[in-house]
N, C-alpha and C positions, 0 to 999 in steps of 0.2 A: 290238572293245573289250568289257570285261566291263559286264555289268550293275554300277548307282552300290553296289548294296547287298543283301546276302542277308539274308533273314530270321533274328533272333537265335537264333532254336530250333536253327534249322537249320545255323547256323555255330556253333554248341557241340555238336551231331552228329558236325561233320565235323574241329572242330580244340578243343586247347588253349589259351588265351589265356596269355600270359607280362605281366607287368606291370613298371614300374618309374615312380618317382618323383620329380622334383627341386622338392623344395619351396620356392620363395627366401622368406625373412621380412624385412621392413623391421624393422630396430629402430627403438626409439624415444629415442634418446640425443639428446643436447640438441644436439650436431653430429656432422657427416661423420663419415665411417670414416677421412681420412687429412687431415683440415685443419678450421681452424677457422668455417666457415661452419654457416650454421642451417642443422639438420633438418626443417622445416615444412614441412607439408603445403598446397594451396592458397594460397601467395603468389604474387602478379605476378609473370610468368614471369621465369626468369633474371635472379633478383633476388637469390636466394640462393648467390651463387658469391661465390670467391675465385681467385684465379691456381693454388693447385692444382689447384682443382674444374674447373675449366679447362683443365686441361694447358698451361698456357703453360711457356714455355722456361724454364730455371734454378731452374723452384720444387721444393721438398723438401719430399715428403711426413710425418708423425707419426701414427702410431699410436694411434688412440681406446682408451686404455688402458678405457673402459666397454665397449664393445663385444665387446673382450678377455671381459671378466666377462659378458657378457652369454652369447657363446659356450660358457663352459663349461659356464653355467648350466644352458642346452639340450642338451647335451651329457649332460650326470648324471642328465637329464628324461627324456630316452631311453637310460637304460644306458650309454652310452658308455666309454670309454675315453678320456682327458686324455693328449696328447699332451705330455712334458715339454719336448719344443723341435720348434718348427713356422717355416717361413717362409713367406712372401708371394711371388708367384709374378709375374709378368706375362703374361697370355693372348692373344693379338696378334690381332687384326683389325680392318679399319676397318668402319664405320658410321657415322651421321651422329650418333646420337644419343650418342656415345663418344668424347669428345673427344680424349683422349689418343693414341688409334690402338689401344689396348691396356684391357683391364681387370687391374686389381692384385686378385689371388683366390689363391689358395692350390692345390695341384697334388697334387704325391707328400707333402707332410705338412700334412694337414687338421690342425686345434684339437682334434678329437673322432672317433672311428673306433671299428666295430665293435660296435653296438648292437645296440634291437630296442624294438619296441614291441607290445604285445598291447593286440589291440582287441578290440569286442564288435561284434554285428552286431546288426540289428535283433530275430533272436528272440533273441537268447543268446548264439548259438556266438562262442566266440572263436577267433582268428586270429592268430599272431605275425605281424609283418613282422620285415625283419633291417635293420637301419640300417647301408651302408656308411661312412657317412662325412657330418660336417657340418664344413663348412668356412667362412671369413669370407673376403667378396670385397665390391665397392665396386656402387650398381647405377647404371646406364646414365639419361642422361637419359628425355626423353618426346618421342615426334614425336606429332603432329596432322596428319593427311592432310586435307587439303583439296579440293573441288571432286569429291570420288568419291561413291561410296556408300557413306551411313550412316558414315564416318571410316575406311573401308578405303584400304589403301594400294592394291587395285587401283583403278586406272581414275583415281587421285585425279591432280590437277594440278599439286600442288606440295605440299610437306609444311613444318614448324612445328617447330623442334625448343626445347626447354626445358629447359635444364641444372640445375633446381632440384633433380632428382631425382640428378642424375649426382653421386655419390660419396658416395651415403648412404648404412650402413650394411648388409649383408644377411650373412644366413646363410643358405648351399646345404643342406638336406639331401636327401642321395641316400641311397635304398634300393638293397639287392642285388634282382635277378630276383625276384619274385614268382609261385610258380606255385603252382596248386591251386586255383585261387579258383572257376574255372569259371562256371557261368553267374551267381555271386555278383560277379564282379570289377566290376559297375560300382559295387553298394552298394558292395561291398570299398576304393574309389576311395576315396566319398565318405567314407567310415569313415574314414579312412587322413588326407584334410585336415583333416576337423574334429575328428579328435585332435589333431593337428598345431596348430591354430587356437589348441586349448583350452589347451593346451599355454603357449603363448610367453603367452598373456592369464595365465593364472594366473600364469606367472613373472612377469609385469607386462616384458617385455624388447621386446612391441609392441604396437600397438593395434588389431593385428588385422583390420583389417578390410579385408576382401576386395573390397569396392568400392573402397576409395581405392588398392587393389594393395599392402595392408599383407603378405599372404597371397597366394602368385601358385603356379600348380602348371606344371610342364611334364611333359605325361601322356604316358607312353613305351606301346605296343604292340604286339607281335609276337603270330602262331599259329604252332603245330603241327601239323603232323595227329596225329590221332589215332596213338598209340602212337610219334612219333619222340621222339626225345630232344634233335636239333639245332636251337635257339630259331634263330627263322623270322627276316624283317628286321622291322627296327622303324621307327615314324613317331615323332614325338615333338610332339603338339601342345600349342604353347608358351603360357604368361600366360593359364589358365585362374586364372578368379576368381571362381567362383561355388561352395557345391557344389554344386548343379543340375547347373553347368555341365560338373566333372568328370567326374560319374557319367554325364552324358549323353554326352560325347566320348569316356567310353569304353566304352559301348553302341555307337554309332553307329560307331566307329573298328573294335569286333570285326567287325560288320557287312559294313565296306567291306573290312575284309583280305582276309576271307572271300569276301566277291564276286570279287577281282580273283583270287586263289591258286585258286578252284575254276574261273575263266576259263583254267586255263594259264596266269597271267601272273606278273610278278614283283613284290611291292613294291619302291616307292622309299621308300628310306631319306633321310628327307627330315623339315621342320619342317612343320608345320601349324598354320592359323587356326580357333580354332571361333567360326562363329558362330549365334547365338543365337537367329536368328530364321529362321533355315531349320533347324537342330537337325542343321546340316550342319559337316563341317571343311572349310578349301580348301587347297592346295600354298603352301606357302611357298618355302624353297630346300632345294637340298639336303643332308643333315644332315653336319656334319665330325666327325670323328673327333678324338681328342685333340692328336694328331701336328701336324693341320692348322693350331691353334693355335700352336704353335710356344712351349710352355712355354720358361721357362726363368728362374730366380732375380731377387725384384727387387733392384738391387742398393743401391737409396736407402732400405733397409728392413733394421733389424737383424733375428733372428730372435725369435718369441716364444717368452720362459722362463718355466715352470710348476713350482712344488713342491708337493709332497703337502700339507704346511701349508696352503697357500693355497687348495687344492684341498678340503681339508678343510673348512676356513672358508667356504667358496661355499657348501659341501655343505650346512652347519649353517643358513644362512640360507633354503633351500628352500621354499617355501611344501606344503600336504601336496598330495602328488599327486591331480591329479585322479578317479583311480581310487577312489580312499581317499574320498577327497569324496562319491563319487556314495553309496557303499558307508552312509556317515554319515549323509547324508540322507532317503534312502530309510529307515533306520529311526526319523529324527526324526520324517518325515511323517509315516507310516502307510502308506504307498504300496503295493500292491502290486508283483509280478515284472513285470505287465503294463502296469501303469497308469505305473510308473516309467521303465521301460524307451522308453515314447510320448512320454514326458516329454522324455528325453535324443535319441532319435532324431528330433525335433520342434526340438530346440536353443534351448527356453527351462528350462533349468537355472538359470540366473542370473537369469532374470525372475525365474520363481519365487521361488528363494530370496530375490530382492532384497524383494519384494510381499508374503513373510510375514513379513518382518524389518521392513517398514514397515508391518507390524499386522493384514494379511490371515491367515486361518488355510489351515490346509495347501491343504482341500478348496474352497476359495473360489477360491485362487489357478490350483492346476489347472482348476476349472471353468473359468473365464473364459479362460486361455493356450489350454487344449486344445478350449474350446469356440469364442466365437463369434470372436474372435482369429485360432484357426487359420484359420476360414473364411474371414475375411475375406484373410486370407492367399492362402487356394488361389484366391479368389476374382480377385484382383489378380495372380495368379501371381507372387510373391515369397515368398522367407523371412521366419517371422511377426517375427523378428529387425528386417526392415528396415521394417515398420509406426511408424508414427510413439505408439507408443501404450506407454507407459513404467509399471513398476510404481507410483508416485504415482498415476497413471489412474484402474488396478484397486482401489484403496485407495479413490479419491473415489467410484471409482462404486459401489462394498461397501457405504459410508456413506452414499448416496442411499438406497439399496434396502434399509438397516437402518433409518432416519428415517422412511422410509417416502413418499420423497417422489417416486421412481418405481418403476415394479416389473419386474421380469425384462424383460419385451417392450420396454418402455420405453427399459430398460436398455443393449439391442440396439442400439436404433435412436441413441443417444447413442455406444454405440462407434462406429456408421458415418461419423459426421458429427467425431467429433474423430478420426478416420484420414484425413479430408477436410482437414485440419488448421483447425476453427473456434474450438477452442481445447479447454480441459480439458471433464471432463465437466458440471461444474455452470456452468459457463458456457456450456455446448449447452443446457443446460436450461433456465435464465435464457435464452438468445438466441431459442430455439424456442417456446418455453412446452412444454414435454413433462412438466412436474411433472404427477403422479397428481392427478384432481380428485376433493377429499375434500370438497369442498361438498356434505352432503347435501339442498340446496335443490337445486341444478341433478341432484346422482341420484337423487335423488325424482322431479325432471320427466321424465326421461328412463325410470325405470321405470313413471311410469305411463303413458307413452307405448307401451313393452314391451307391458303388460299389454293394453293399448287392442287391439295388432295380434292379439295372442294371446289369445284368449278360453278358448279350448280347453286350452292352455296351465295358464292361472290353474285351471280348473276341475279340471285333475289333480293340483296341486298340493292346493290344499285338499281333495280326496278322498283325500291320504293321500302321495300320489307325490311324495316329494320329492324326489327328484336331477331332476325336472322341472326344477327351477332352473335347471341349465343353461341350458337353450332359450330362459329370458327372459334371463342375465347376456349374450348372446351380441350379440346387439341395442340392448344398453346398452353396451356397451365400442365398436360399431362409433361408436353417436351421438358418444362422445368420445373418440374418435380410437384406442382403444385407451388411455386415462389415466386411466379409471375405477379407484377398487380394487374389484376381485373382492368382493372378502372382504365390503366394508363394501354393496356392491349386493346379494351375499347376502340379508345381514341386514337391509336395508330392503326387500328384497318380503318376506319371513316377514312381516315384523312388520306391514307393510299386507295381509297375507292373514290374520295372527292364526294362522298355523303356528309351529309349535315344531321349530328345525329340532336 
């Protein structure tokens, strides 16, 4: 058996990476893709079904005429091409969590075909993808494995299934082969969803979010060797939802090709789990081909009809593209190529903007997202995105530290405790007492206590040395906890030394 994993350097020595994409997007329409049940998220399980939602016998599916609009939307978002008549397909297989025995998805004529999207990468370069096709299909309930590890389906006992999710809205998009990306392809991944992400949130068509599987990716991977031309087999690991989690599935997936292909051995073409806490994938089953499916026309479904008109009219309602957006704001900011660029690669674009629109100025806002935010981010190891800590925050706590009533370090230490969730930040302050103490009776006692320890100290000061100060302010901020003001500790040893500072 081959070794789990070749070293990354070492398997972009010896091959190619080929890449490929299927992004599913939840929309957010008020119900189902083909009946009238709610679309919500977190309700009492299978609570939100109907007898279509259900497959039960003799029910007739309809057509979510928003969903329709929704499709195109994304469609125009990515270049696409509007398909003037499209049908609904039936994809056949069973599953537990698929009621029907089938999923109602779209086949030989997607809604949208023939795209592309141009991203940026972290220093600059950009990169086209080629969008084959986005198509509208119904998504699959939820199972819950039980009695396993960690909610895996191995080893579990019995599994939970919950049809709230089963025939909610989605849109597939698949890219063409991706090659060239090279030892870039795992950024290149995550490039590739959180355009994607940004995408359907600014059309306002989902809400995006990759935790609740609003945004799910199935990461395809094959190699080359060096100088073939015939794309190698592929795995394809399904309902990543992080992008962590992309970039990292497909670091780790080049990886393991590359171990098993330079063992002699063959990939299976097959589905994969990533998980997240080994930073490992596992086998799933293995992968069917279209055929397997057994397509073929739904026939309780007229086909969808598009006219240039209406097509137009989509068009005119667009919000401006994201591209156009960043392009905007970066010269409102001030931002630098570099500073902006940390901004968008970092994925608080929206904080930001939201936090100077609520009254923060440009460089306020960056400080605080880029500064102790991100940390506490990397700290936690999440995206600074899923910190509980909202542009209102950054505004309250700007206005503490403009009042004067904590100061920078202070500041800190209030972000850590409302990401603890104890509440906003001037209620951290009121709860802890961390206001700056401007009582000059207690930093009077406190510096002559300074002065008492430091004789030597005092004596260089009034001989002339004044950045001596330091050496006593230092000792006065430990006695109150760090809540002392600087500034104003300054200015009472001068003035009990009778220095001019």
């Amino acid at each position: 058996m081959s070794q789990d994993v070749l070293s990354f350097e070492e398997a972009l020595e010896r091959f190619d990476p080929v890449l490929g994409f299927e992004v599913h997007v939840e929309l957010n329409t008020r119900t189902k893709m083909f009946d009238a049940a709610p679309n919500v998220f977190g309700d009492e399980p299978n609570t939100n079904t109907t007898p279509v939602s259900l497959g039960l016998p003799g029910v007739l599916p309809v057509v979510n005429g928003k969903a329709v609009e929704s499709a195109i939307k994304l469609g125009l978002a990515l270049n696409c091409s509007i398909a003037e008549k499209c049908h609904f397909a039936r994809k056949n297989y069973f599953y537990p969590d698929t009621p029907k025995n089938f999923q109602t998805s779209q086949f030989d004529e997607p809604i949208a075909y023939e795209g592309y999207l141009d991203l940026e990468l972290e220093d600059g370069t950009e990169f086209r993808v080629e969008i084959e096709r986005a198509h509208m299909e119904e998504d699959a309930g939820k199972l819950t494995h039980m009695g396993g590890d960690a909610g895996r389906i191995q080893n579990a006992q019995y599994s939970l299934v919950d049809y709230n999710r089963a025939g909610v809205p989605l849109i597939e998009i698949v890219t063409k082969p991706i090659e060239g990306a090279g030892e870039r392809a795992p950024e290149l991944a995550r490039a590739y969803v959180a355009a994607i992400r940004e995408i359907v949130k600014n059309l306002g068509i989902s809400d995006a979010r990759m935790e609740r599987g609003n945004v799910r990716c199935d990461a395809n991977v094959s190699l080359m060797p060096k100088g073939a031309t015939e794309f190698g087999t592929r795995s394809e690991t399904k309902n990543v939802n992080s992008l962590r989690a992309v970039e990292r599935t497909v670091r780790y997936e080049i990886q393991r090709h590359a171990a098993v292909l330079s063992a002699g051995e063959k990939v299976t073409q097959e589905t994969r789990f990533w998980h997240e806490d080994t930073r490992s994938t596992t086998a799933g089953r293995p992968k069917s081909d279209a055929d397997d499916y057994r397509y073929f026309p739904e026939p309780d479904l007229v086909p969808v009809v598009t006219t240039a008109e209406w097509i137009e009219e989509i068009r005119a309602t667009l919000p401006e593209p994201p591209a156009e957006r960043r392009k905007r704001l970066k010269a409102d900011w001030g931002y630098s190529d570099e500073e902006f660029r940390d901004v968008v690669n970092a994925g608080v674009l929206d904080q930001i903007e939201q936090t100077i629109a609520a009254g923060a100025t440009a460089a306020v806002a960056r400080k605080w997202w880029m500064g102790e935010i991100a940390r506490l981010a990397k700290q936690r190891e999440v995206e600074i995105a899923e910190l509980p800590v909202t542009p209102a925050h950054v505004v309250e706590l700007d206005g503490l530290i403009s009042e004067g009533k904590i100061n920078d370090k202070l500041a800190k230490k209030v972000l850590g405790f409302v990401v603890e969730g104890e509440g906003t930040p001037a209620e951290v302050v009121e709860a802890r007492g961390l206001a700056v103490v401007s009582d000059d009776g207690a930093l009077s006692t406190a510096v002559d206590d300074a002065m008492a320890q430091m004789p030597d100290v005092v004596e260089k000061i009034k001989g002339g040395k004044v950045q001596a100060v330091g050496a006593l302010i230092g000792p006065v901020m430990k006695a109150t906890r760090g809540q002392a003001d600087a500034g104003r500790v300054r200015q009472i040893i001068l003035e009990k030394l009778g220095v001019q500072g």
